[in-house]
MARRO-708577 format. One line per field, with one value per residue: x, y, z of N, C-alpha, C in turn. Coordinates in Angstrom, 3 decimals, padded with zeros to 6 digits. Example, Ala and Ser with C-alpha at 12.3 -4.5 7.8 and 13.67 -1.06 7.14 Angstrom:
2
n_X 013.190	012.850
n_Y -005.690	-002.250
n_Z 007.800	007.080
ca_X 012.300	013.670
ca_Y -004.500	-001.060
ca_Z 007.800	007.140
c_X 013.200	012.900
c_Y -003.300	000.030
c_Z 007.800	007.870
END
This chain:
213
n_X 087.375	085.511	085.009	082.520	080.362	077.951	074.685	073.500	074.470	074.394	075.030	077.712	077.811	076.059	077.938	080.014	078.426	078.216	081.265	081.394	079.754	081.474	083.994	085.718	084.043	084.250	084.272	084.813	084.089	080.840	078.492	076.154	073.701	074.155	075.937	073.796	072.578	074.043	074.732	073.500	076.005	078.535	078.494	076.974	076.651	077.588	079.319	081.576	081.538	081.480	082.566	080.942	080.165	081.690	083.582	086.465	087.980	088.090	087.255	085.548	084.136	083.642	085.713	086.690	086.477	084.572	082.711	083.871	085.282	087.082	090.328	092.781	092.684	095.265	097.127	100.515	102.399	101.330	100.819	100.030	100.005	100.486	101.592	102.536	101.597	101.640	103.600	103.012	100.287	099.867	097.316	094.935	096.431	097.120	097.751	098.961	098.002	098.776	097.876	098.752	097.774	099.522	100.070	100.695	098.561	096.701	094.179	091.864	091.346	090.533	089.241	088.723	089.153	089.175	089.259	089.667	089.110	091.605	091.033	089.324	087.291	085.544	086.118	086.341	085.304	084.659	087.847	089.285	088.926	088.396	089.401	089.190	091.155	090.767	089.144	089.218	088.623	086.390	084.729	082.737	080.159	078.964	075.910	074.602	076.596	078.344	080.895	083.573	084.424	087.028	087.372	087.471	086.506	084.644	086.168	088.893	089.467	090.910	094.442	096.954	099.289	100.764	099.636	099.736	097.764	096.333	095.876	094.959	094.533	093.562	093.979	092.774	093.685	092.243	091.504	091.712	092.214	093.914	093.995	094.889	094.849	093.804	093.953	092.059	092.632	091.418	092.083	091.468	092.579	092.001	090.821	089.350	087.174	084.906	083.524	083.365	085.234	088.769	090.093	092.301	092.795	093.531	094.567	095.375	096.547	096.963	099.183	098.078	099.856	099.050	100.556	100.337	101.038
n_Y 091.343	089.323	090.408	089.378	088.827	086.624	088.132	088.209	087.842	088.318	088.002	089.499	091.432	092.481	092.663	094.367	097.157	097.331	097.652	099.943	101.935	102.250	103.106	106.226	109.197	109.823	110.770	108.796	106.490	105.333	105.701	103.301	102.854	103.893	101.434	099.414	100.758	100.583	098.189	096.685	097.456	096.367	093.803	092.344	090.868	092.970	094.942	093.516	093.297	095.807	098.827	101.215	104.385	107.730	107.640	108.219	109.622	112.218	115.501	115.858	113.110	110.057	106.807	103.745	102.618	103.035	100.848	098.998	098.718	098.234	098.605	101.418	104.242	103.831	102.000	100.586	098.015	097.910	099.502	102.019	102.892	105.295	105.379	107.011	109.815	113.005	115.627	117.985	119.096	118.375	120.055	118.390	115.812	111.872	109.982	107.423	105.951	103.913	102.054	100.630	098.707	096.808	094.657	091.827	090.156	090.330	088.851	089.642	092.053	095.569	098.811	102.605	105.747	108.894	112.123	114.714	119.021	120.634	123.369	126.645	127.823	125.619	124.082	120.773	119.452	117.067	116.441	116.122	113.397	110.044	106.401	102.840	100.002	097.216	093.866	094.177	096.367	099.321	102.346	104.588	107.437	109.171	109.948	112.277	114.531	114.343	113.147	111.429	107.576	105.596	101.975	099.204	096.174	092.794	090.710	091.632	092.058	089.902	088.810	089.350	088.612	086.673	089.254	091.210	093.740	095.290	097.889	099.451	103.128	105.286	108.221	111.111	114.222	117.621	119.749	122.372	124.957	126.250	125.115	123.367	120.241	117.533	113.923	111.731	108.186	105.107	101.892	098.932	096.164	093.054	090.576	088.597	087.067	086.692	089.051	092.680	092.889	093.019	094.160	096.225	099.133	101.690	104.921	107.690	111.181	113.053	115.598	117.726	120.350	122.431	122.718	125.008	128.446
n_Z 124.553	122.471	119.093	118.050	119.647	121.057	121.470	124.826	126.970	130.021	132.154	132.075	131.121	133.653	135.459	134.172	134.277	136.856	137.228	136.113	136.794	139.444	138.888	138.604	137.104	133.383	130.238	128.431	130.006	130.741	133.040	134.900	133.970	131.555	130.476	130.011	128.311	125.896	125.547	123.528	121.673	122.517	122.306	120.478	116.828	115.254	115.694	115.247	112.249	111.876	113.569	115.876	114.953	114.850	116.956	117.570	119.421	118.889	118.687	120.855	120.756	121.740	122.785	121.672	124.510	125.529	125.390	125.991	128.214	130.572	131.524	130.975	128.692	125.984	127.366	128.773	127.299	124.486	121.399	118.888	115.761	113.039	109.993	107.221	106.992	106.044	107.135	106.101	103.874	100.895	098.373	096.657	096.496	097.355	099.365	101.197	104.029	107.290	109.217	112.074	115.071	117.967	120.219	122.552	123.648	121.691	119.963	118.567	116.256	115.728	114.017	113.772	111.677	111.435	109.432	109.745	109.748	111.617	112.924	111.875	109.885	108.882	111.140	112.623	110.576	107.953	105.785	102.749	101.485	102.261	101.673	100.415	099.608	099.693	101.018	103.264	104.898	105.175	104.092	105.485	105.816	107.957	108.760	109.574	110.780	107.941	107.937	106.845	108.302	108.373	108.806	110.363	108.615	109.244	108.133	108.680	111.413	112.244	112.693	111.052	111.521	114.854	117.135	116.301	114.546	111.298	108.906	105.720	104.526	102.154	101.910	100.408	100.048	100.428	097.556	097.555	099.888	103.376	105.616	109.004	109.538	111.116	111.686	113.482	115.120	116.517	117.832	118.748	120.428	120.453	122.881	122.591	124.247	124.605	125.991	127.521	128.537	129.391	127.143	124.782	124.442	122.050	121.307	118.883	117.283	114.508	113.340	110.399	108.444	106.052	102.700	101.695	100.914
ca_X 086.039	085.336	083.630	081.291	080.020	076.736	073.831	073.041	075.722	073.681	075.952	079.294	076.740	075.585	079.131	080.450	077.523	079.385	082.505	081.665	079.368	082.462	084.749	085.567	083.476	085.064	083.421	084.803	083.690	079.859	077.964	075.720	072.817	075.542	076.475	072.815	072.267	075.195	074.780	074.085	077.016	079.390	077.788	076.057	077.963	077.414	080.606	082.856	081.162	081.927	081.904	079.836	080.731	082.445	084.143	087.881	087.770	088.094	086.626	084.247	083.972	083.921	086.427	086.274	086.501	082.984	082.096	084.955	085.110	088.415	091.582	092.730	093.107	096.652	098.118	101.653	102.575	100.837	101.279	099.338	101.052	099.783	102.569	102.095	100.959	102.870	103.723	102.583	099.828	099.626	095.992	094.947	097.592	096.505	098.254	098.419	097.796	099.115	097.272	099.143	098.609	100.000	099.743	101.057	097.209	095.892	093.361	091.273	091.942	089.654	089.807	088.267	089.934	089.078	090.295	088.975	089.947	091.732	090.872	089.255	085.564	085.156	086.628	085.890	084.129	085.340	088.634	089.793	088.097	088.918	089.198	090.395	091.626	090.608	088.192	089.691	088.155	085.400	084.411	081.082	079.946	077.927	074.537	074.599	077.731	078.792	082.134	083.927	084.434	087.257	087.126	087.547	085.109	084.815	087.478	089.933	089.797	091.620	095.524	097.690	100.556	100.388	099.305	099.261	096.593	096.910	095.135	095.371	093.679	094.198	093.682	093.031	093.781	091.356	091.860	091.643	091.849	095.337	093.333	095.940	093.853	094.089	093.672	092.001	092.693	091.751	092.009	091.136	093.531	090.637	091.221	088.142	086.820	083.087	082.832	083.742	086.254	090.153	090.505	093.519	092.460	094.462	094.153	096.365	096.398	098.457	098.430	099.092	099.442	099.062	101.565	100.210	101.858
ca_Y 091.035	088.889	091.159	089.077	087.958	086.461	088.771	087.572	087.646	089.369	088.533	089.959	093.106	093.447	092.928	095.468	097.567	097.694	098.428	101.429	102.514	102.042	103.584	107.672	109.301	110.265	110.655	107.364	105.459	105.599	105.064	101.716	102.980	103.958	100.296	099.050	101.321	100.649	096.493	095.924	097.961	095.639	092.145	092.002	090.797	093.697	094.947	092.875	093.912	097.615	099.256	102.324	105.670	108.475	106.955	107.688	109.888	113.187	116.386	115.355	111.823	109.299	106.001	102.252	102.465	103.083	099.754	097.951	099.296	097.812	099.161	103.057	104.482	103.862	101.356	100.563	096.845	097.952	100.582	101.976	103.501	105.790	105.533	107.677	110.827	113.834	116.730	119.088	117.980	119.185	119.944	117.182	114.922	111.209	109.449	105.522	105.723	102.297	101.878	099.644	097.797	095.562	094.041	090.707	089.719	090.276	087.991	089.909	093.651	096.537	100.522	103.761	106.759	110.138	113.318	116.617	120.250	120.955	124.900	127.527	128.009	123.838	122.795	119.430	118.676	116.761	116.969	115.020	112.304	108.915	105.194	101.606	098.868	095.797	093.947	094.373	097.939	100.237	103.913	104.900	108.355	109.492	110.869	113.584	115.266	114.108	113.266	109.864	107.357	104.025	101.109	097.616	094.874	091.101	090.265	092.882	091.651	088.608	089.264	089.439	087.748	087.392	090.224	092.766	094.015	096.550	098.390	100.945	103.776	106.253	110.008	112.438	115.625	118.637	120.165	124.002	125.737	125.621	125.538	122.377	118.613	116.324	112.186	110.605	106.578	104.105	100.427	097.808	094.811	092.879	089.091	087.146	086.203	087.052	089.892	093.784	093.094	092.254	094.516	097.325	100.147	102.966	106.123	108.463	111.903	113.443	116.701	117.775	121.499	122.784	123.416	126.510	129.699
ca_Z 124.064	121.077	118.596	117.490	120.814	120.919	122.616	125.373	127.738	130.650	133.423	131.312	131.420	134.888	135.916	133.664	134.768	138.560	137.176	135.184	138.199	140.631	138.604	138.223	136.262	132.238	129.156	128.159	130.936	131.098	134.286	135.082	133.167	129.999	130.034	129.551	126.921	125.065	125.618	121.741	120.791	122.666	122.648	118.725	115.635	114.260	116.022	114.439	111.219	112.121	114.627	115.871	114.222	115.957	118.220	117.181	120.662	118.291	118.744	121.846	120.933	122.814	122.021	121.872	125.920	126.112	125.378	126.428	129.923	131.248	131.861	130.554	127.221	126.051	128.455	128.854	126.953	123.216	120.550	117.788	114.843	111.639	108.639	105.755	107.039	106.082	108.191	105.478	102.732	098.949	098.067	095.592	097.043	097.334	100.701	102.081	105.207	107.595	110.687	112.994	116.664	118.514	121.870	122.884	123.696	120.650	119.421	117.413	116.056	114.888	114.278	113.286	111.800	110.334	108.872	109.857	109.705	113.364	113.071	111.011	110.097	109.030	112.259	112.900	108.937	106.804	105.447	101.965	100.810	102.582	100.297	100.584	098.157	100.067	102.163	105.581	105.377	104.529	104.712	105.970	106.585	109.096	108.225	110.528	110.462	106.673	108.462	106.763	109.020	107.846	109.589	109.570	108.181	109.651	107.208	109.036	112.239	112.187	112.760	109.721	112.495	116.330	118.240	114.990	113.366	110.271	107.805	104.781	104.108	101.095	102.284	099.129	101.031	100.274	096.396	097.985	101.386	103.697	107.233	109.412	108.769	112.420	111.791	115.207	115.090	117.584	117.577	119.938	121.158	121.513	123.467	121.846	125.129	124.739	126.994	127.232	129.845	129.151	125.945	124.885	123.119	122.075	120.524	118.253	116.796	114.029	112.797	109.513	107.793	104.660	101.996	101.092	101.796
c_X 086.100	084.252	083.237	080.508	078.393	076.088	073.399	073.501	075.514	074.262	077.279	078.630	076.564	077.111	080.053	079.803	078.422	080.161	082.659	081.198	080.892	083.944	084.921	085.282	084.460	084.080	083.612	084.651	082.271	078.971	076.539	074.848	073.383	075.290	075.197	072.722	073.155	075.498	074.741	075.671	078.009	078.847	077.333	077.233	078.488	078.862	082.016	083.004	081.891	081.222	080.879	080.669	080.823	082.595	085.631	088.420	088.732	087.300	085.057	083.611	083.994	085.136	085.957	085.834	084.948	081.854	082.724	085.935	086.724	089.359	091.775	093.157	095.016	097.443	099.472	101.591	101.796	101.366	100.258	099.991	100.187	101.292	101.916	101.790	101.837	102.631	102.932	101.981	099.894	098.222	096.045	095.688	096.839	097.793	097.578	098.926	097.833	098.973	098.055	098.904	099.141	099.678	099.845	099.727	096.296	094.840	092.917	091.528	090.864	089.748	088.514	088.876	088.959	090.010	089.324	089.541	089.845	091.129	090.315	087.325	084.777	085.724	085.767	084.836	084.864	086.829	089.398	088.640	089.221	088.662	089.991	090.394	091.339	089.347	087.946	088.637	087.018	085.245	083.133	081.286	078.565	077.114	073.935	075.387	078.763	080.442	082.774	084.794	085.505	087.193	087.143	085.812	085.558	085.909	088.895	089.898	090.746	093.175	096.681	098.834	100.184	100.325	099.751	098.022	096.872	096.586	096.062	094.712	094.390	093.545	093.741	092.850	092.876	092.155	092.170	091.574	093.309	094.857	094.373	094.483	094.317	093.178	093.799	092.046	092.133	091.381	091.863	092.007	092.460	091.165	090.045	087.977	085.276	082.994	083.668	084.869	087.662	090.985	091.745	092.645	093.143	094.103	095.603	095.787	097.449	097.970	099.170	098.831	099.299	100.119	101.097	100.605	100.527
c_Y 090.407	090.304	090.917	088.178	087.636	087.044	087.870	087.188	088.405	089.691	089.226	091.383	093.554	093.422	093.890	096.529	098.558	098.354	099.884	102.140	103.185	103.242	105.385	108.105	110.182	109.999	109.000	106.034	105.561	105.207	103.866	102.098	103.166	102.595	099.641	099.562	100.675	098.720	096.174	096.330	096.753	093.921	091.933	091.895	091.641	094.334	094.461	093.238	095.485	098.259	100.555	103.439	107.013	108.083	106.660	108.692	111.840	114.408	115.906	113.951	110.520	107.918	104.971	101.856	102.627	102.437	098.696	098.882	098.853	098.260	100.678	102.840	103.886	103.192	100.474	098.849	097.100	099.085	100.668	102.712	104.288	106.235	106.143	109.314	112.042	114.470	117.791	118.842	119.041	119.039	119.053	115.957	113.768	110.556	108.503	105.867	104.474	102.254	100.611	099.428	096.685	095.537	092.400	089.541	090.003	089.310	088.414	091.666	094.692	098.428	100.785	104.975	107.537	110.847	114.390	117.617	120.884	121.947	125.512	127.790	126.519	123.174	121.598	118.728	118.357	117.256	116.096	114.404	110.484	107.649	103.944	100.947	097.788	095.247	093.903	095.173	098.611	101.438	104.208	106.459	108.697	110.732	112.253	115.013	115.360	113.663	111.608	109.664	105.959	103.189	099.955	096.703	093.467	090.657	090.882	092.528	090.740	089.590	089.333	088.720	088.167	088.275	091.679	092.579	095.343	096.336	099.332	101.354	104.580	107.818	110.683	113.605	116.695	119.144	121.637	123.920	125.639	126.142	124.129	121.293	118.005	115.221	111.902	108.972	106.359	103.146	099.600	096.669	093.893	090.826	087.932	086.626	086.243	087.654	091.088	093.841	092.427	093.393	095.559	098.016	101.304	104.103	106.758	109.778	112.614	114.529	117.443	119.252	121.468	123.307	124.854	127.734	130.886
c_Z 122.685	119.938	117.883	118.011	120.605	122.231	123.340	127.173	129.041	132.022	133.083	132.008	132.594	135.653	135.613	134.215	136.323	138.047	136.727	136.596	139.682	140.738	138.536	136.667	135.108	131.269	128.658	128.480	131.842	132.767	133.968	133.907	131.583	129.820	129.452	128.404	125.907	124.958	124.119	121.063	121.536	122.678	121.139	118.009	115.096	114.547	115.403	112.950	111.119	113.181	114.780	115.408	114.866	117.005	118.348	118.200	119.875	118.407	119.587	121.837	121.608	121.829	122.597	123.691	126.350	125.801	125.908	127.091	130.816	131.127	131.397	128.972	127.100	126.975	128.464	128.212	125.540	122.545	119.216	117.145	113.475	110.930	107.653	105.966	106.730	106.798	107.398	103.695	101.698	098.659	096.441	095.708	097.291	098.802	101.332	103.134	106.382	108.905	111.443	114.726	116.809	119.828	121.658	123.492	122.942	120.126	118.080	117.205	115.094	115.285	113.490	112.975	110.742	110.365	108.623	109.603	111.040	113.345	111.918	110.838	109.191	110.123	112.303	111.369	108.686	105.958	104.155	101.743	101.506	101.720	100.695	099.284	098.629	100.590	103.058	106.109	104.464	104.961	104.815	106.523	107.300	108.669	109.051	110.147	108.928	106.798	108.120	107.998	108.198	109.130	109.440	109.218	108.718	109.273	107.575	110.328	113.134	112.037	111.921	110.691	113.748	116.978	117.171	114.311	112.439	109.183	106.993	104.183	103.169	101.475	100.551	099.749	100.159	098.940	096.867	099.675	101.930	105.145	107.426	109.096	110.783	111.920	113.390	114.310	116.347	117.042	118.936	119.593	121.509	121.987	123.140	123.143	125.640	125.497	126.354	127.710	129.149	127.914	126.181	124.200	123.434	120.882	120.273	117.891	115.782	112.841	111.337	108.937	106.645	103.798	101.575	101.423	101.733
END
């Protein structure tokens, strides 16, 4: 999917529409009426801009797949990668974070990642303070759950070399507490072909404890 397809695209839609219908039912693969609903999120610029928020397929979330309907999570010929993360964080600790995919049909490339607390009595809140240095990327949190969200911007899409895309985020891990932290990623492989259909998207998880004894 290009993501910054122009609305409008109504047969991409009712054809997608079928497929989700056709397909077995998963949270990440809505049925016909899903796909209608969900038509601005994959078809509007705004997409390319940034995408929709929770959606890094984390604690009941759904992921990129449930706009861009084609093939399975994680499919064999790509890879997504998170550099930086330690196994075991230092409260106050500041950590670059290096989002990588690839896929050999890359066109265009975009993500979402947070940082929650896997277990304890903040499961799933907030965990750290997320930050970038560029204008690939931005952090947005979600007015609901208070839960930062990074992500790419227009400017972050585009492929730094064929069939990679790759960001960096700065994690400031939590000043107090020593409950474990889990980072969801996903990124989209996306093929710039104005529709939902053709894309990769993959998901990660990586879990990190606390130094604290």
């Amino acid at each position: 999917m290009r993501l910054a397809a122009a609305a409008g695209a109504v047969g991409a839609v009712a054809f997608a529409a079928g497929m989700a219908a056709s397909a077995h039912a998963s949270t990440d693969r809505p049925a016909a009426g899903a796909v209608h609903a969900r038509r601005a999120l994959s078809e509007s610029p705004e997409m390319r801009d940034q995408p929709p928020l929770a959606h890094t397929g984390g604690f009941g979330e759904p992921t990129c797949l449930a706009c861009h309907m084609d093939g399975e999570l994680n499919e064999a010929g790509g890879s997504l990668t998170i550099e930086g993360a330690p196994a075991h964080y230092e409260p106050g600790r500041s950590y670059r974070l290096t989002v990588t995919i690839k896929h050999p049909s890359l066109k265009l490339a975009g993500f979402e990642l947070a940082a929650r607390f896997a277990s304890g009595p903040d499961s799933a809140k907030q965990a750290g303070t997320l930050s970038v240095d560029d204008d690939r990327a931005a952090v947005t949190a979600d007015d609901g759950t208070h839960v930062q969200y990074a992500h790419h911007l227009r400017s972050g899409t585009t492929p730094l070399s064929p069939g990679v895309g790759r960001w960096t985020v700065t994690w400031l891990a939590p000043r107090a507490g020593s409950s474990p932290i889990v980072i969801h990623v996903v990124s989209n492989a996306a093929n710039d072909n104005d529709s939902p259909m053709g894309d990769y998207i993959y998901a990660r998880s990586v879990h990190i404890s606390s130094d604290e004894k």
